[in-house]
C-alpha positions in Angstrom: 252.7 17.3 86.0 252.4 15.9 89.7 249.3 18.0 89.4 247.6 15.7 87.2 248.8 12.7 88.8 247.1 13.7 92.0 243.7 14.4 90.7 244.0 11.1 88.6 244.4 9.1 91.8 241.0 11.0 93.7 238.8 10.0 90.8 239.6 6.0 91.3 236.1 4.4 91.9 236.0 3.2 95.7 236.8 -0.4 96.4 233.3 -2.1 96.8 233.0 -5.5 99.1 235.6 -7.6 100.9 238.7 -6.1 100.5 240.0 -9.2 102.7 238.0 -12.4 103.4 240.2 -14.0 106.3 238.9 -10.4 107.7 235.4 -11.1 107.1 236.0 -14.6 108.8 237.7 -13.6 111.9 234.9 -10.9 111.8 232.3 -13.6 111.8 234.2 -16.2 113.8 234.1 -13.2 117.3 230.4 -12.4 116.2 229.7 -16.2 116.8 231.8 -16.7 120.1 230.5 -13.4 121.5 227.4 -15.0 121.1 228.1 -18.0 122.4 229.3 -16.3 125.6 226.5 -14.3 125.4 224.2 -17.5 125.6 226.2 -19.6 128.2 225.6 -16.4 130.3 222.2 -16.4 130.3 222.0 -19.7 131.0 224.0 -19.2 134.0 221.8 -16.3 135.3 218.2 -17.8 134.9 220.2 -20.9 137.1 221.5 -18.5 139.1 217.5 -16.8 139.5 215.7 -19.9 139.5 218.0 -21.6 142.2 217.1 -18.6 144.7 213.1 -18.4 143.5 213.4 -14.4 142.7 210.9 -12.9 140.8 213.3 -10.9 138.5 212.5 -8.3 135.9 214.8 -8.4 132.7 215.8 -4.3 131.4 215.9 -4.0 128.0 219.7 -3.9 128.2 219.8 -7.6 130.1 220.2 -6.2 133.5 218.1 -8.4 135.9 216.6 -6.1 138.7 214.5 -7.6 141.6 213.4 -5.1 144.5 212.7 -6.4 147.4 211.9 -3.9 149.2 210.0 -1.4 147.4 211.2 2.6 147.6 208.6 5.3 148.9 210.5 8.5 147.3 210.0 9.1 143.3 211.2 7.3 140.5 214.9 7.9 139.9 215.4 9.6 136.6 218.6 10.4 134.5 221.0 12.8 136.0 219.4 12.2 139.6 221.7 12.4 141.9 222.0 9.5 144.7 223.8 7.8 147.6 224.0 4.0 146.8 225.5 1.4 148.7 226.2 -2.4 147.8 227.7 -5.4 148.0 228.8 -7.1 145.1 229.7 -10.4 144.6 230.1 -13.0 141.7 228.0 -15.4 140.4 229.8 -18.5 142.6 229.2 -16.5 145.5 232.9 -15.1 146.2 232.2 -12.0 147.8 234.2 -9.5 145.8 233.4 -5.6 147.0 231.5 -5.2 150.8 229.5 -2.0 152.0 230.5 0.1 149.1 229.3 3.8 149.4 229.6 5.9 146.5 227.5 9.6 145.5 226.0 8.2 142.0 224.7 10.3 139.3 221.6 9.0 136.8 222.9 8.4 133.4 226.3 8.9 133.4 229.3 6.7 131.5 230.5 4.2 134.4 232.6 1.1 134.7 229.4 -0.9 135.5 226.5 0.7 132.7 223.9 -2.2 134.2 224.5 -0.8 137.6 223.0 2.4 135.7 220.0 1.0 134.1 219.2 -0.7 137.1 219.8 2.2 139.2 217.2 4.3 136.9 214.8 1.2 137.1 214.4 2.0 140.9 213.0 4.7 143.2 214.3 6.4 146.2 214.5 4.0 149.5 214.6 0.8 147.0 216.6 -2.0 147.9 217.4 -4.6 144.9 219.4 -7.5 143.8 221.1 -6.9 140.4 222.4 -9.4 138.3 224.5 -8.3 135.6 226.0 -10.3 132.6 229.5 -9.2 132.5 228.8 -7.2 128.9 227.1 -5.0 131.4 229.5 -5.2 134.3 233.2 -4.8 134.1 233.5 -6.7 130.6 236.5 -9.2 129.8 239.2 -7.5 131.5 237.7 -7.3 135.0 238.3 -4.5 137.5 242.0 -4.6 137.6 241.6 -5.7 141.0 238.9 -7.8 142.9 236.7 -8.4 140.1 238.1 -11.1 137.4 237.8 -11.1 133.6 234.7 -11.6 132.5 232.4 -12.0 135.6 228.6 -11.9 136.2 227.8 -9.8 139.0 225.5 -10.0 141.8 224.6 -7.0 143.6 222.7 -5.8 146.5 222.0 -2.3 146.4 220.2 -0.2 148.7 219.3 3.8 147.4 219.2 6.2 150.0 216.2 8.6 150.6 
């Protein structure tokens, strides 16, 4: 008997549409905000770029890259391995992070993914400013420790030889 009740309840059509619509809502109500955010950002960057007159290139991601000094050595290329070093600070010019050194590999999952598009944007010997929305940065909870919630970043990156 418990058989047959089992089997009954598998062969219950699947619920099709909104199961709640104050989900839907809140759904739509982030999408908007994020968006918002999203906008406000970009307003703030192309400030940001046209206050300093650089000639920055926009990734596909939203990463703005502008080298100013060009690399010699080939094109950097995923799962290159590299020395980088940087200074980051945020978009009101608090300096946050100074002469950072770290061994960086192409294309892999870090805390800052625009650093990693912008990094594989480059060439050996490059040296770059990098703007990155905070999406692309550390996101709303910040670094836990210098960088706050929600910050655009400014870098300045030079790739070793």
């Amino acid at each position: 008997m418990a058989f047959g009740l089992l089997t009954a309840c598998h062969n219950d059509p699947p619920i099709v549409g909104p199961v709640n619509t104050q989900n839907n809502s809140l759904k739509e109500h982030m999408i908007n905000a994020n968006r918002t955010i999203a906008q406000s950002e970009e307003t703030a960057i192309d400030e940001y770029i046209s206050r300093y007159g650089w000639t920055m290139t926009k990734l596909p991601e939203g990463a703005r890259v502008w080298e100013y000094e060009k690399g010699s050595g080939k094109p950097i290329g995923f799962e290159d391995s590299v020395s980088i070093r940087y200074n980051v600070e945020a978009i009101n010019g608090k300096t946050l992070y100074t002469n950072v050194e770290e061994h960086f590999v192409a294309g892999r999952k870090r805390d800052m993914i625009g650093l990693d598009q912008a990094v594989r944007s480059l060439r050996y010997g490059s040296r770059a400013k990098i703007i990155l929305p905070s999406n692309l940065a550390y996101g709303v909870g910040g670094d836990g420790d210098r960088i706050p919630q929600s910050a655009i970043l400014v870098i300045d990156l030079t790739i070793d030889n």
